[in-house]
Steps between C-alpha positions, in 0.01 A plus 500: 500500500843330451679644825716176586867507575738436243800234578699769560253637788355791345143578466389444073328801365141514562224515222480841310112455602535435839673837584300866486662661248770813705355391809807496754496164725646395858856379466513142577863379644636183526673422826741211505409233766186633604166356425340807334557836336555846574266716480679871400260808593260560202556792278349803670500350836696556831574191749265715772201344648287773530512789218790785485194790482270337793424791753460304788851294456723560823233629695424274817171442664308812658408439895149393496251642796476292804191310604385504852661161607805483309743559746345192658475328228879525419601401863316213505615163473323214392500176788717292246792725494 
């Protein structure tokens, strides 16, 4: 796998063994000045963290049921406050 820069700065072709044959692959951009690469969204991907079809996306946290001493326990402070 032959993947060094060229002297003109771009990347050689890689081995015709080392890729999956019609297999799409995660664009790779060179940045001028910075220290690494680019990253571009894989094919089939969105930049999202959590999934586009996730049910529970946007919902916030359900009230939980109160214990017996919570009100205490949330106006307590501890001594080294």
């Amino acid at each position: 796998m032959s993947e060094s820069p060229d002297a003109a700065g771009r990347a050689a072709a890689p081995d015709a063994g080392a890729m999956e044959s019609g297999a799409e692959r995660q664009p790779v951009v060179r940045v001028r000045g910075a220290r690494r690469a680019r990253l571009l969204a894989a094919p089939g991907t969105t930049a999202e963290p959590a999934p586009a079809d996730d049910p529970g996306r946007g919902v916030g946290a359900r009230p939980t049921v109160s214990g017996p001493n919570d009100e205490r326990m949330m106006r307590d402070v501890p001594p080294h406050y």
